[in-house]
Every structure is written in structure tokens, then in C-alpha cells.
C-alpha positions as CSV (number, residue, x, y, z in Angstrom):
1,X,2.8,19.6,53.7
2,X,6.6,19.0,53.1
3,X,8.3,16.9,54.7
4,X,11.0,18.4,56.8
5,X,13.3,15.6,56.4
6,X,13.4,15.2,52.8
7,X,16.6,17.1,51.9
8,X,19.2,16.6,49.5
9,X,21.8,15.6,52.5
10,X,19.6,13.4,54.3
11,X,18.9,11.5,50.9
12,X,22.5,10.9,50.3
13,X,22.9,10.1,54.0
14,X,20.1,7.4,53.9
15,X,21.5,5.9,50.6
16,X,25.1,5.8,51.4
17,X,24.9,4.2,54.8
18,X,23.9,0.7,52.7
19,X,26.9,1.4,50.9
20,X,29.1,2.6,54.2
21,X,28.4,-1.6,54.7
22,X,31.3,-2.3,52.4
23,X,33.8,0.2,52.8
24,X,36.7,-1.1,51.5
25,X,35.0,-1.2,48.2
26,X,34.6,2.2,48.7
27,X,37.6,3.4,49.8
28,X,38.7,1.9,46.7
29,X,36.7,3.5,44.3
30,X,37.6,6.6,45.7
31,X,41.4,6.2,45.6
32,X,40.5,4.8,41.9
33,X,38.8,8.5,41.0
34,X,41.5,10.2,42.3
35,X,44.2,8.4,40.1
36,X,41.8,9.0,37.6
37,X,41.7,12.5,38.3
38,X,45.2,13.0,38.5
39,X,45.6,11.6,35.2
40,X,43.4,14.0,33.7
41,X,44.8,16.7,35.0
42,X,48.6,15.7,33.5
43,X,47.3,15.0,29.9
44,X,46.8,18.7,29.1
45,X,50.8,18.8,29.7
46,X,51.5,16.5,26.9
47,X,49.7,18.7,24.6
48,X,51.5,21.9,26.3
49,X,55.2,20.2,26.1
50,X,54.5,19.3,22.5
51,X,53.5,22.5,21.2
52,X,55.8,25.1,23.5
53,X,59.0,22.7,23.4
54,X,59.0,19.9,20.8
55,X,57.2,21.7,17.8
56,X,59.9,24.5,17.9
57,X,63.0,21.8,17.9
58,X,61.6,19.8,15.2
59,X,63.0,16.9,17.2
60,X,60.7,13.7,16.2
61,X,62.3,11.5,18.5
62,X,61.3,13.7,21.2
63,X,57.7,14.0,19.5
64,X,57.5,10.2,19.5
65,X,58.8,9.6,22.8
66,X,55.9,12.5,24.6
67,X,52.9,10.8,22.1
68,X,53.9,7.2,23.3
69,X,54.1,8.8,26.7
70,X,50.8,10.2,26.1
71,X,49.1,7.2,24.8
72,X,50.6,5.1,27.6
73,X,48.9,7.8,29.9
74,X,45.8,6.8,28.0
75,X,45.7,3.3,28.6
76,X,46.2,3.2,32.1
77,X,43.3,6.1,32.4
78,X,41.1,3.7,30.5
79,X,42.0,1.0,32.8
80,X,41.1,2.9,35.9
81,X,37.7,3.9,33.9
82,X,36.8,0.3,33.7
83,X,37.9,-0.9,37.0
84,X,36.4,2.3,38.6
85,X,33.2,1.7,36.6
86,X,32.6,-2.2,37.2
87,X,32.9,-1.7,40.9
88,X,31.2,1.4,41.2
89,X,28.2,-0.9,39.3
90,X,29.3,-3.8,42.0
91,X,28.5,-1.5,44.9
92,X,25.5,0.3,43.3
93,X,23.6,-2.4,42.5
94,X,24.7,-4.1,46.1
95,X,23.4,-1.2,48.3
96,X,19.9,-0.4,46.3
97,X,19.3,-4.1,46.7
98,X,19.9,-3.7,50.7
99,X,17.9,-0.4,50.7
100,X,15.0,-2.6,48.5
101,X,15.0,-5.5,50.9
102,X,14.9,-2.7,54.1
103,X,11.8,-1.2,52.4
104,X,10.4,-4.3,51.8
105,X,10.7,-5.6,55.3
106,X,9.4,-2.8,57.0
107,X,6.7,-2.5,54.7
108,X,5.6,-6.1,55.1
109,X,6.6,-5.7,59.1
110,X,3.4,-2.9,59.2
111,X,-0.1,-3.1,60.8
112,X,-2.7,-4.2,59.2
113,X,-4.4,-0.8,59.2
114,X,-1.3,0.4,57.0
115,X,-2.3,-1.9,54.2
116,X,-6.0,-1.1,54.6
117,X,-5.6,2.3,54.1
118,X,-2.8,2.0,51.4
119,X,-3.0,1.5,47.9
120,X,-1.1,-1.6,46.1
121,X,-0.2,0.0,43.4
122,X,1.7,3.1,44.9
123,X,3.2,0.6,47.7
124,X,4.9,-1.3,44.3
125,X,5.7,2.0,42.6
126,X,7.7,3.0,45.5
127,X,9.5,-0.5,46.3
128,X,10.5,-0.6,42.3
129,X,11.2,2.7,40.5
130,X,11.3,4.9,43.6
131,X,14.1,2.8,44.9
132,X,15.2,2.6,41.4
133,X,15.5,6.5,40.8
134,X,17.9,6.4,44.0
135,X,20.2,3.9,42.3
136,X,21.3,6.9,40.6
137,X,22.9,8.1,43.5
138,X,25.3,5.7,43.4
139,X,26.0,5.4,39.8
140,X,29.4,5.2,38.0
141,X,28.5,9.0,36.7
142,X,26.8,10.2,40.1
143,X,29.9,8.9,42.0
144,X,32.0,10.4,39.2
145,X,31.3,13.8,40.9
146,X,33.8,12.8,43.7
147,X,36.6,12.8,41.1
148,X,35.5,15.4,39.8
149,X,35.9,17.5,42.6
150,X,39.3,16.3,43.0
151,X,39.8,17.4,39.5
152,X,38.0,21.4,40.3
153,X,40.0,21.9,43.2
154,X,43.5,20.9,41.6
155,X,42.9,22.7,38.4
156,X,41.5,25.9,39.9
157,X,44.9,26.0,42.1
158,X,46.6,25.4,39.3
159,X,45.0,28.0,36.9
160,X,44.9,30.8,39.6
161,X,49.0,30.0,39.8
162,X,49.5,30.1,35.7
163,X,47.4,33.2,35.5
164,X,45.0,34.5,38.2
165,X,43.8,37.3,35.9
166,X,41.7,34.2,33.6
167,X,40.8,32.6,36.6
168,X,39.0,35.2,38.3
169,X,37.7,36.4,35.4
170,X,36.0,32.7,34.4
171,X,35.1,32.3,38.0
172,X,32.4,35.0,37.8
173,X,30.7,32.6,35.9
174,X,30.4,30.2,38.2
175,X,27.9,32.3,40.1
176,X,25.8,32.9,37.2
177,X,25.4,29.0,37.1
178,X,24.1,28.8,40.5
179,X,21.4,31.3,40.0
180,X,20.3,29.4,37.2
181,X,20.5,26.1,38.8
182,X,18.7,27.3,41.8
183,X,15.5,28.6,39.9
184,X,15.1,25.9,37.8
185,X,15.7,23.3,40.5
186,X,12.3,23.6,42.2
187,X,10.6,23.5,38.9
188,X,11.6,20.2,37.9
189,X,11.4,19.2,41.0
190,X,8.5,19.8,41.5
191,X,7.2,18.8,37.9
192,X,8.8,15.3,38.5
193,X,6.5,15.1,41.9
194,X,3.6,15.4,40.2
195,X,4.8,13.1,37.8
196,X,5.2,10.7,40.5
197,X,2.4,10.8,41.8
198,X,0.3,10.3,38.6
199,X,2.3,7.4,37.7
200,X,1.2,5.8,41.3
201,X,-2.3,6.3,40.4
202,X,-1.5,4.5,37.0
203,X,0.0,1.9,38.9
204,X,-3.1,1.4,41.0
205,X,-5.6,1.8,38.0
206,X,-4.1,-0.8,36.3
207,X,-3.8,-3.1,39.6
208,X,-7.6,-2.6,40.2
209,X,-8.4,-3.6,36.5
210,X,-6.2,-7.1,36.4
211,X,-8.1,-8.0,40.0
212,X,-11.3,-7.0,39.1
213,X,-11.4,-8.0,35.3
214,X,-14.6,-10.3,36.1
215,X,-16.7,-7.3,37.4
216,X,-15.3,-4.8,34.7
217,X,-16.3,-6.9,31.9
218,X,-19.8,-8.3,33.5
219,X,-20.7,-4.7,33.5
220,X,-19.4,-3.9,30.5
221,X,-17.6,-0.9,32.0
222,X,-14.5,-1.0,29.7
223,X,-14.4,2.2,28.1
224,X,-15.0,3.8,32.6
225,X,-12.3,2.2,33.4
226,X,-10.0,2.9,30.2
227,X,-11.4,6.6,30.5
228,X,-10.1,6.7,33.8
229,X,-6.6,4.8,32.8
230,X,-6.2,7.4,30.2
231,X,-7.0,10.3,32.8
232,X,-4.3,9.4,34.8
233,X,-1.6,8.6,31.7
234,X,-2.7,12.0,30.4
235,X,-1.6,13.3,33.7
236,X,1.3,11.9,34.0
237,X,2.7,13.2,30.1
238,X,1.8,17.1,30.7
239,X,3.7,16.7,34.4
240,X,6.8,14.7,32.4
241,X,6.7,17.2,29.5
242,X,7.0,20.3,31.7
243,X,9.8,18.9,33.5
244,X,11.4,18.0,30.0
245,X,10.6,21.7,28.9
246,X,12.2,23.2,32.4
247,X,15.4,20.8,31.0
248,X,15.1,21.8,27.7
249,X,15.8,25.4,28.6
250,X,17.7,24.9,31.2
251,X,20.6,22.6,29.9
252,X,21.4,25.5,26.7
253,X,22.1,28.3,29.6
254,X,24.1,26.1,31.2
255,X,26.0,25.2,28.0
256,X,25.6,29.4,27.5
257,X,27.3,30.0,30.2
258,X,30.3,27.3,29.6
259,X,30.6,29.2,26.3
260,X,30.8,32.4,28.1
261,X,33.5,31.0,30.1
262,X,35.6,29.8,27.1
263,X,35.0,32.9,25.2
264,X,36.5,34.8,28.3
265,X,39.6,32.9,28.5
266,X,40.1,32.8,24.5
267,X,39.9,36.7,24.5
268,X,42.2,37.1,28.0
269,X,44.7,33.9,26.8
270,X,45.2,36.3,23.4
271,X,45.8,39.5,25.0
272,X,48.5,38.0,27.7
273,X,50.2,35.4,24.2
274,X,50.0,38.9,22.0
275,X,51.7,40.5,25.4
276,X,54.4,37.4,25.8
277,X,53.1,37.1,29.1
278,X,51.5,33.2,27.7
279,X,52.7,30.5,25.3
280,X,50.6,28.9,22.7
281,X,50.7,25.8,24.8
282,X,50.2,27.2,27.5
283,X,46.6,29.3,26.5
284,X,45.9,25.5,24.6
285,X,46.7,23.8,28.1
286,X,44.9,26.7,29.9
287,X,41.4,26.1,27.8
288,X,41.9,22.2,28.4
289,X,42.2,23.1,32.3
290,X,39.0,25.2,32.1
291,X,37.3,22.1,30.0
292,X,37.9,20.6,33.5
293,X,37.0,23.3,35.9
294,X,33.9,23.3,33.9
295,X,33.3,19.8,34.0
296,X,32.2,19.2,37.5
297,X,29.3,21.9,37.4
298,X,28.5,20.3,33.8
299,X,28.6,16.8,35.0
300,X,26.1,18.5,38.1
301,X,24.0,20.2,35.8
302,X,23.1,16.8,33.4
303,X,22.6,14.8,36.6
304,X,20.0,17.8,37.8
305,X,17.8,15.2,36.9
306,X,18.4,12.7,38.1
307,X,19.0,14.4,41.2
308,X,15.4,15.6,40.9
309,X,13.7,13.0,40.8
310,X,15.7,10.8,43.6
311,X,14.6,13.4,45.5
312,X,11.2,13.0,44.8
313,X,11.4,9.5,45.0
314,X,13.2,9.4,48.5
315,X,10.1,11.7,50.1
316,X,7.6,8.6,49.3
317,X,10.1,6.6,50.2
318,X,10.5,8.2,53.7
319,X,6.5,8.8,54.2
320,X,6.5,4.8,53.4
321,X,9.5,4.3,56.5
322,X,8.5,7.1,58.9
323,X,5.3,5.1,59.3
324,X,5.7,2.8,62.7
325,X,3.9,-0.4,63.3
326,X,1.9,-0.1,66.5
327,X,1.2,-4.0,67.0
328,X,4.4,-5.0,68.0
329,X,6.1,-7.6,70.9
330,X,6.4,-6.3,74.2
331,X,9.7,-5.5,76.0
332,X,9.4,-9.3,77.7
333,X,7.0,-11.1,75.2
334,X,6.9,-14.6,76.5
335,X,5.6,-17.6,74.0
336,X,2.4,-18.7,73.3
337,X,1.2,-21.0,76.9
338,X,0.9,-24.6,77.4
339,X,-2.6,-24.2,76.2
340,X,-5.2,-26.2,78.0
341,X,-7.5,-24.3,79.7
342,X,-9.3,-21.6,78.0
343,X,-9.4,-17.9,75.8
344,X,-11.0,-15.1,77.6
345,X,-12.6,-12.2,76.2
346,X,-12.9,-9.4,79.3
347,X,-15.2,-6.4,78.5
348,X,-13.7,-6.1,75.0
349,X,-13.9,-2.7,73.2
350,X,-12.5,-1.8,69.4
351,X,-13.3,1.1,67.1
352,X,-11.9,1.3,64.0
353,X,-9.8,4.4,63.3
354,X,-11.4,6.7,60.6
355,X,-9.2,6.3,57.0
356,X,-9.8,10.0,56.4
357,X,-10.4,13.4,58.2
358,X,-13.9,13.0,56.2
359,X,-14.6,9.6,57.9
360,X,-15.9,9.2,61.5
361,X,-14.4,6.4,63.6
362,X,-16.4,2.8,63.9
363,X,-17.3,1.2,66.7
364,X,-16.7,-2.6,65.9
365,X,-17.0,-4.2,69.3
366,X,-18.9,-2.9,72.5
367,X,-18.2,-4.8,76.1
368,X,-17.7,-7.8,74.3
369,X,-17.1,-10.9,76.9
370,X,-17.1,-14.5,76.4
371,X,-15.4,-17.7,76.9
372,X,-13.6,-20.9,74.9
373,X,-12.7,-23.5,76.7
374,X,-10.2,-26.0,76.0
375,X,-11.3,-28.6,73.4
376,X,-14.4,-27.2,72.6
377,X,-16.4,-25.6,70.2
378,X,-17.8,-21.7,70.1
379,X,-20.2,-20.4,67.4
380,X,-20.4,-16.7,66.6
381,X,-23.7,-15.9,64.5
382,X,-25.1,-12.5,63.4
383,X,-25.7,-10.0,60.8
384,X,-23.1,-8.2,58.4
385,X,-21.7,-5.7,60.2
386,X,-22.3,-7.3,63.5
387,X,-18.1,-7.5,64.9
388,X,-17.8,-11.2,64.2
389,X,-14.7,-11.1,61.7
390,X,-13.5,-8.2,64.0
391,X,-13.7,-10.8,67.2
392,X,-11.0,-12.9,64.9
393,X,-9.0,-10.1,64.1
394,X,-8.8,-9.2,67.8
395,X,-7.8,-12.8,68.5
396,X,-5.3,-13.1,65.7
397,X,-4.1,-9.7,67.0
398,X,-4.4,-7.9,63.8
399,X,-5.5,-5.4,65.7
400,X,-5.1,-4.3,69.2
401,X,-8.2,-4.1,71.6
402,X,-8.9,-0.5,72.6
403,X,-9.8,-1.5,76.2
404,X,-10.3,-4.9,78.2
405,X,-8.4,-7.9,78.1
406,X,-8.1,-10.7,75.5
407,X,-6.5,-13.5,77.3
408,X,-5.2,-17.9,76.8
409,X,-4.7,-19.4,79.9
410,X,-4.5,-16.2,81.7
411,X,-1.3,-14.6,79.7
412,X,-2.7,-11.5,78.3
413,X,-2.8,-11.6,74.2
414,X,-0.3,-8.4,74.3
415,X,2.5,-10.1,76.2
416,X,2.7,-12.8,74.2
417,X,4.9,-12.6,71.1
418,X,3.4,-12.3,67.8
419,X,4.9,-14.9,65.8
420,X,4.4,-17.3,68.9
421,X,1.1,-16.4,69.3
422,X,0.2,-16.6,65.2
423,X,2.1,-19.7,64.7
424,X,-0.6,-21.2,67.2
425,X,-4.1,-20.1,65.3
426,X,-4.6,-21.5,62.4
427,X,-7.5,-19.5,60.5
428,X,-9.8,-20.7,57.9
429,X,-11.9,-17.9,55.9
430,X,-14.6,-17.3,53.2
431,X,-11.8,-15.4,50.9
432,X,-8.6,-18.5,50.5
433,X,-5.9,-17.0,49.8
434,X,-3.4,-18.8,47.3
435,X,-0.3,-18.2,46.3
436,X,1.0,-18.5,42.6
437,X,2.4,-22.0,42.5
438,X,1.4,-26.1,42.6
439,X,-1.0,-27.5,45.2
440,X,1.9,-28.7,47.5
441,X,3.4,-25.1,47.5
442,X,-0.3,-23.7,48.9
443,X,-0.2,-26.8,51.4
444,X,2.8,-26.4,53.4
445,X,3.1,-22.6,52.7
446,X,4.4,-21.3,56.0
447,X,4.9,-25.0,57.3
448,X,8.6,-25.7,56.4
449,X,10.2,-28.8,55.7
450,X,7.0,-30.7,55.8
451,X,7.7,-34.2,54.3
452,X,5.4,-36.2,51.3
453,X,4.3,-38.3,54.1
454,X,2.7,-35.0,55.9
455,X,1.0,-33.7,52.6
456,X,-0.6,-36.4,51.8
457,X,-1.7,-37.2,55.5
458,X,-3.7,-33.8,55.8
459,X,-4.6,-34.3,51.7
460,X,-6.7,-37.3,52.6
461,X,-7.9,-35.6,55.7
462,X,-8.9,-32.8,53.6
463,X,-10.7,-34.4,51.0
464,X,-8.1,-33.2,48.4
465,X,-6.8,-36.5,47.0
466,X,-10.2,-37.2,45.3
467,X,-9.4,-34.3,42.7
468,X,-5.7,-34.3,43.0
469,X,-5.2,-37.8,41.8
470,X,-6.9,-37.6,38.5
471,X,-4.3,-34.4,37.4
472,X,-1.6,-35.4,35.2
473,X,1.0,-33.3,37.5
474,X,-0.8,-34.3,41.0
475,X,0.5,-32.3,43.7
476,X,2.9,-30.3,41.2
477,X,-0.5,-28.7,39.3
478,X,-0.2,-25.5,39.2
479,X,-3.3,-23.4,41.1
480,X,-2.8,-19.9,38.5
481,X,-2.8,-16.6,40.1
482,X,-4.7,-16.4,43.5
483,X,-5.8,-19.9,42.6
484,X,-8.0,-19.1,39.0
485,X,-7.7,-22.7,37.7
486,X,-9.4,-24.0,40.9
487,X,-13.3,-23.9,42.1
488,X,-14.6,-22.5,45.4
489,X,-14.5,-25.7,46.9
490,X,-11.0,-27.5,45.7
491,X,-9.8,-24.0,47.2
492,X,-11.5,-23.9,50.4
493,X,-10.0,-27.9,50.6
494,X,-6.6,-27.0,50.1
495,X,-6.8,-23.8,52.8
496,X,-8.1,-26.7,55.5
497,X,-5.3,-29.1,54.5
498,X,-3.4,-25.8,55.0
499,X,-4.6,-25.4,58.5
500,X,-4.4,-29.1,59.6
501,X,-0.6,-29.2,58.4
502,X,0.2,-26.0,60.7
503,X,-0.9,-28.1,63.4
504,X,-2.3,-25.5,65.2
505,X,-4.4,-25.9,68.9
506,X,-6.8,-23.0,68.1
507,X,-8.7,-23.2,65.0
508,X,-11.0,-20.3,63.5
509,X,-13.1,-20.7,60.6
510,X,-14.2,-17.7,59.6
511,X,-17.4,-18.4,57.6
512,X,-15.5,-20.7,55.4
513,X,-18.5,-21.8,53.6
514,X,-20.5,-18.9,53.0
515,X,-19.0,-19.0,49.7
516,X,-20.2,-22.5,48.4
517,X,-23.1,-23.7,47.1
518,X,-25.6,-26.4,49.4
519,X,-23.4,-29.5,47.3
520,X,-19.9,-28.1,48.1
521,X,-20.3,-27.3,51.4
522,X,-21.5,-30.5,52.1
523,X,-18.6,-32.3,50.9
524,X,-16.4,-30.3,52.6
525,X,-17.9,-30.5,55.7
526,X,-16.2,-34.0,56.7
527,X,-13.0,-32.0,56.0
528,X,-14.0,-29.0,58.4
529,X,-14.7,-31.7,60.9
530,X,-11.7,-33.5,61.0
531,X,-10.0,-29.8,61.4
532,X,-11.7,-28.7,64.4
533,X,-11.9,-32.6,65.9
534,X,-9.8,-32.0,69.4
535,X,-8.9,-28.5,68.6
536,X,-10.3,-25.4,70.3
537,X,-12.3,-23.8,67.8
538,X,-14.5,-20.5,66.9
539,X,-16.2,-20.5,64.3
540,X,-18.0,-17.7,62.6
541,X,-21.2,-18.7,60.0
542,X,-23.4,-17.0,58.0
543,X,-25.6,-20.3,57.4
544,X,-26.9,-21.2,60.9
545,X,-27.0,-25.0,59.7
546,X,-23.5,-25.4,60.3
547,X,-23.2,-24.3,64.0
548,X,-26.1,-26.8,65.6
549,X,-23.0,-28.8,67.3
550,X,-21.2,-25.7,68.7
551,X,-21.0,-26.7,72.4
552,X,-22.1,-22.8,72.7
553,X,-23.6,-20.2,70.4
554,X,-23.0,-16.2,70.8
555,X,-25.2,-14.1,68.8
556,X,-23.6,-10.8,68.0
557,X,-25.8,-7.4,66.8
558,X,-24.4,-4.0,66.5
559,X,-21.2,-5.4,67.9
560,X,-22.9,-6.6,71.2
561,X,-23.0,-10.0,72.2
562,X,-27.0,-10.2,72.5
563,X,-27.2,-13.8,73.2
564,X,-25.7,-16.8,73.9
565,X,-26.4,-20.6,75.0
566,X,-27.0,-23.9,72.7
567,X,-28.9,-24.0,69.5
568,X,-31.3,-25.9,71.4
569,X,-31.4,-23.2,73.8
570,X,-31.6,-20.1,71.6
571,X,-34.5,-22.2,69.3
572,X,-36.2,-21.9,72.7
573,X,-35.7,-18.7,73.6
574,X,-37.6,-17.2,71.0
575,X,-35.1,-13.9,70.4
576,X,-32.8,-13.0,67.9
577,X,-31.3,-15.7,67.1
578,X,-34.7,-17.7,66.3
579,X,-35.2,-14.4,64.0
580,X,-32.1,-15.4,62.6
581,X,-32.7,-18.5,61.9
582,X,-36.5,-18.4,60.8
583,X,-35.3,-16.1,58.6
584,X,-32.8,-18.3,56.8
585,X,-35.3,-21.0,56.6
586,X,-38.4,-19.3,55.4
């Protein structure tokens, strides 16, 4: 369905109130295209004066003194070119680099459901050459239009004064160009949609391949995934070639009808010189006049394109805006408590929203309710698909509960402030996430200012220095795209060290060794242990080895906490957890 609000007014509106931010800049490009406007509407004079007064005098001072006149004109046009094209650059590139950071923030601002059910590739396609397409807007030959207009009005007063009987006759034309413009602007527009769109799902093919390179070439599926690449690419030509062919016809009947125009005045501007009702400057003046009446709908018509596809690109840019985070601070968020008596799960219930009108929703969590008191440790063990990594999404408030209360020391989880109540959980989980740069970069990312003395206090604590000390670059070795040049476990070491710098009182670990061989996850065990050592801690494990020394034990199944109590306890029991854990064992 079309959106409503994608129009070519509210387009300009939402890129020219980044560029409203600096006014005075342009205010003075404006008055800068209207000098330069004025300028070209008094050169056709020179050529007038010369031919109607100083050609029949033979007087070559007087031709000297109107070309020097001339060429001084020239200069000083050329001067208001450059200045009026450097700072129309200035502001261009300023305001699509305010409407690129906007995007950006709101798009990193979103739920987490928004960039579950989004796709990488398109979300980059619209924060680089979707915002790029709308630079155009504000280009020195887009913004050139605004002098041109200048221009159309004071020539068309000027040639309906000189001779009204060419004006209205070359003014019929102007009709003809609409029509054409308006049949052919749907067309590429809607050509240049598809385009779009096909160059997204290029974008996303080719993100998928780079991430998943491992699996594509351990199943030798190549040539499905190139077949596919090529699908898309093939896509995206025929769209970009049927736009090009609307533009290829459309640009000669414009430049037709331009020809049309001239051929009117020539035959009219004859007539009335034959009739002595016109001078030969004056017809040579006249057709220089109509060059610029002409101009504005010419310079329209090239820019069609561009307009086009801004257009196209502002509608994905506005789907991408109109979309409102949901998880947001309350009207009086308070901070994150004192914390030191416990987190409270109440009859906690979550389904996750269907991603399609195909899909059915899924219940995560049913009547979920449990306890963690201060300083102590809670275990959540069950099958995939059971609502344990939900429970810590819940508790990082990722995503909000659909009824019940989540709770720390009492304050309700919604009326605490997100970044308060993030900045106190410090999470731990199977999949680290790295970013590209050295070892001390992944450390104290989102700790700032963290001193050497700090790094290598939690780097000890982690078990890091044992592998870091031996690199010729230490600290400053770089870790490669979402950490490539480091094993499961040197990763897993630095996400801890991570998590003990952030200092955090709540601690989950989110089966952070489920990943790891029986070796690794020894040796990193010490490290786990000094993390959650006097923290409050819930820890989520696939191997029931590692949760004997929870001070309690919740067993989840089908989203249902099904049973709870020490290992000891649930050995005893004889339930599901002891199926659990024979199970592992056998």
C-alpha cells in the first residue's frame, strides 16, 4: 500500500528543515541565485545593444567599451557561480549528514523486535544510498531551480512586454511539457522503486554470504548462493534499464518540444522584423530570453531523475522513521535502586509477536514466578525452546512482559530508566559479541575512561593475561571482524573481563559455555567464578555440571517453571530435572 505521506512536498519539507538549521547560509545562497539571475537576464542586452546600435555606427570604441562591459559582466557571474556552488556543497553535504545521523539514531534507538524482523542489508541500503539519493535535493543544480525561477518569472514579464504575440504563442508549449512530464513521471518512478528494492535484496544476499561464508563453503553451496546473487542483480538491471528506456524517450520530447518553442519564435520574430515591428537584436535578444524561459522546465526535466528516485528513496526512508520504539522510559523513570534485597518475577507472561500475517504468535513464558535474592546465585535449566533466554530478555528489558510484574527491590522494571537499569546488568552469553578492533577496545567497550590499571585488573581476573602476554602487540592485537583471529574460549575470556570491568551488581550468564569444549570450559570456569563472586547472579546452562553450586535451581519446560529447589533436592526428587540430567550423563 502507498504510503500517504510520501509526497514530493513532504520530501522536500523533511530534507530542508536540516538545512532550515543554518539559515543564514541559506539566505545567502538565495540572494547569491538571484544576483546570478539577474545577471543572466542583462547579458542578452549586450548582444542586443551591439547588434541594433553599435554594429550600425561602426563605432569600435563603443564596441570595445560594451564587450569589456560584457566580459566584466562575465566575471562577476562566474564568481557568484563558484561562491554559490561551494556553499550550496557546504550546506548540502552539512544537512544530509544531520538527516544520516537522525536515521541512524532512531534506527539504533528501536526495539529489539525491529531488528529481528528487519533485514541488515536493507537497514544499510537505506542509511547509505537512500539518504544519498536525497542529497540531491539540495545540490548546487537542484537548488539552482530557485534561481531559475527568478530567472522564468522576470523573463516571461519581460517577453510578454517586448512582444506578447511570441510569448503567448511559446507559452502553449509549456502545457504540452507538463503532459509529458506527468505520464512519464509515474513510470520512472515507479521503475526506480523496484529498482530499489532489488538492490536491497542484493545488499542482504551479499551480507548473508560474508557472515555465513563457513556454512556456504562446508556445504559446498556456492553456485545456490551465486544463483541466487545473480537473481537478484538480474532484477535489479531490467528495473534500471526500463527506467533508463522511460528517460531515454522522454528527455528527446522534452528537447522536441524546446525545439518547437524556438521554431515558433524564429517564424513569429521574422514576420514582426520583415513587418519593422522587431530589430535584429531584438528577435536575437528575444531567442536568448526564451533560451531562459526554457531553462527552468529543462533544468526540471534532467533532474526528473533524480527527483524520482529521492522519492523513492524518501518512502523507505519514512517506513524506516514512522516505526516507533515501544520499550521506552516512562514519564517519571527513576534510576536503577540501591540494590540489596532481591529481583522478583510475579506471574510473568510473554508471547512473541508473529513476524508475518503467515506466522502465529509464541507463547515464550506462561505464569512464570520466582525469586533472586541479594548476593546469591539462581540457576535456570531446561530444554531448547523452554523460555530461559527469553527470562533474560525480560530482565534486560529487551522486551516488555505482556502481563505480571518484573520487579528489584520492589521498583517495577518499567519505571526504571533503561540506561539506568542496563548499565546495572552485566550479561554474559554463548554468542560474544566483538567489535572490530584490539583486545583493550573489546574490554572497556561501553566502560569509558577505564585506566591500564583497570584492564589489567579484570585481565588477570579473567584469565586473559596468560594468552595476551605472549602477543607481540599485547593488549593493542587486533581481535579481526566479530573476533575471527580468536578461539571460543580467548572470546568468551575477554566478554567476562568485559562484564567484571562494567562493574555491574546483577550478573547473567546466559549459557556462556555451551559453546566450549570439556577443556575450555574448564579453564574458564575460575574466571566465571570470580564474575559472579558477591554479585547477584542468574545463570542459564545447557550442561547441568555447571549449576550444582546455584543456591537454587528452576527447571523450565514449555515456558513453565516445572521445578525448583537445590541440585541436591531435584537429584532427589526424581522428576524432570533428574531426566535432565541422566540424560546428559548416560
Amino acid at each position: 500500500m502507498k504510503n500517504k505521506e510520501v509526497t514530493t512536498l513532504n520530501m522536500f519539507r523533511y530534507v530542508f528543515s536540516s538545512v532550515l538549521k543554518n539559515r543564514l547560509l541559506l539566505i545567502v545562497n538565495i540572494l547569491a541565485l538571484m544576483l546570478i539571475s539577474a545577471f543572466q537576464f542583462v547579458m542578452p542586452q549586450f548582444t542586443q545593444y551591439i547588434i541594433d546600435k553599435v554594429i550600425p555606427k561602426s563605432d569600435f570604441h563603443l564596441l570595445f567599451r560594451a564587450v569589456a562591459l560584457l566580459l566584466i559582466a562575465a566575471i562577476i557571474l562566474g564568481l557568484l557561480n563558484y561562491f554559490s556552488t561551494y556553499y550550496m556543497g557546504v550546506m548540502s553535504q552539512n544537512a544530509i549528514t544531520t538527516l544520516r545521523n537522525e536515521l541512524y539514531k532512531h534506527i539504533i534507538n528501536q526495539d529489539t523486535y525491529f531488528f529481528e524482523s528487519s533485514k541488515t542489508g536493507d537497514l544499510m541500503v537505506r542509511l547509505t544510498s537512500d539518504i544519498n539519493n536525497l542529497q540531491s535535493l539540495i545540490s548546487p543544480n537542484m537548488l539552482s531551480m530557485i534561481g531559475n525561477m527568478f530567472t522564468f518569472v522576470g523573463v516571461l514579464i519581460f517577453i510578454v512586454f517586448v512582444n506578447w504575440q511570441m510569448a503567448l504563442a511559446v507559452s502553449l508549449t509549456f502545457p504540452l511539457m507538463f503532459i509529458i512530464y506527468r505520464v512519464f513521471r509515474t513510470r520512472i518512478r515507479t521503475s526506480f522503486m523496484n529498482a530499489r528494492t532489488a538492490q536491497s535484496k542484493m545488499s542482504n544476499q551479499m551480507q548473508n554470504t560474508l557472515t555465513q561464508i563457513d556454512l556456504i563453503k562446508g556445504y559446498t553451496a556456492e553456485e545456490t548462493e551465486q544463483n541466487r546473487f545473480s537473481r537478484y542483480a538480474n532484477e535489479n538491471r531490467d528495473y534500471t534499464i526500463n527506467a533508463t528506456w522511460n528517460q531515454a524517450v522522454f528527455s528527446p520530447l522534452i528537447d522536441f518540444v524546446n525545439y518547437l518553442g524556438t521554431g515558433i519564435i524564429l517564424s513569429l520574430g521574422a514576420y514582426f522584423v520583415i513587418k519593422k515591428q522587431l530589430t535584429v537584436g531584438q528577435l536575437v535578444a528575444y531567442i536568448s530570453y526564451v533560451a531562459l524561459l526554457q531553462s527552468p522546465i529543462q533544468s526540471f526535466t534532467r533532474l526528473l531523475n533524480q527527483l524520482q528516485q529521492s522519492l523513492v528513496s524518501y518512502g523507505r526512508i519514512i517506513d524506516v522513521r514512522s516505526v516507533k520504539a515501544t520499550i521506552v522510559d516512562a514519564p517519571q523513570a527513576v534510576l536503577f535502586p540501591e540494590f540489596h534485597d532481591k529481583i522478583k518475577f510475579e506471574h510473568v507472561n510473554f508471547t512473541y509477536p508473529a513476524k508475518s500475517n503467515n506466522e502465529h504468535n509464541l507463547v515464550a513464558v506462561q505464569d512464570v514466578s520466582f525469586e533472586i535474592p541479594h548476593g546469591q546465585t539462581i540457576a535456570l535449566v531446561g530444554h531448547s525452546g523452554a523460555g530461559k533466554s527469553t527470562i533474560v530478555k525480560l530482565m534486560d528489558r529487551l522486551y516488555d512482559v505482556n502481563s505480571g510484574i518484573i520487579s528489584f527491590d520492589g521498583v517495577p522494571i518499567d519505571q526504571i530508566s533503561l540506561n539506568s537499569l542496563r548499565q546495572n546488568i552485566a550479561i554474559v552469553s554463548q554468542d560474544v559479541d566483538l567489535v572490530d578492533g584490539t583486545i583493550r577496545d573489546n574490554i572497556e567497550y561501553g566502560t569509558a575512561n577505564a585506566t591500564d590499571e583497570q584492564i589489567n585488573h579484570v585481565a588477570k581476573l579473567a584469565d586473559i593475561t596468560n594468552f595476551v602476554s605472549p602477543l607481540p602487540d599485547g593488549f593493542e592485537t587486533q581481535v579481526g571482524e566479530r573476533g575471527m583471529r580468536l578461539s571460543g574460549g580467548q572470546k568468551q575470556r575477554i566478554a567476562i573481563a568485559r562484564a567484571l570491568l562494567k562493574n555491574a551488581p546483577i550478573i547473567i550468564l546466559d549459557e556462556a559455555t555451551s559453546a566450549l569444549d570439556n577443556e575450555s570450559e574448564k579453564a574458564i570456569q575460575h574466571a566465571m567464578d570470580n564474575l559472579i563472586e558477591d554479585r547477584t547472579s542468574l545463570v542459564i546452562a545447557h550442561r547441568l555440571s555447571t549449576v550444582h553450586n546455584a543456591n537454587t535451581i528452576l527447571a523450565m519446560d514449555h515456558g513453565e517453571i516445572v521445578e525448583r529447589g537445590t541440585h541436591e533436592e531435584l537429584i532427589d526428587k526424581n522428576g524432570y530435572y533428574r531426566q535432565l540430567y541422566d540424560a546428559q550423563f548416560d
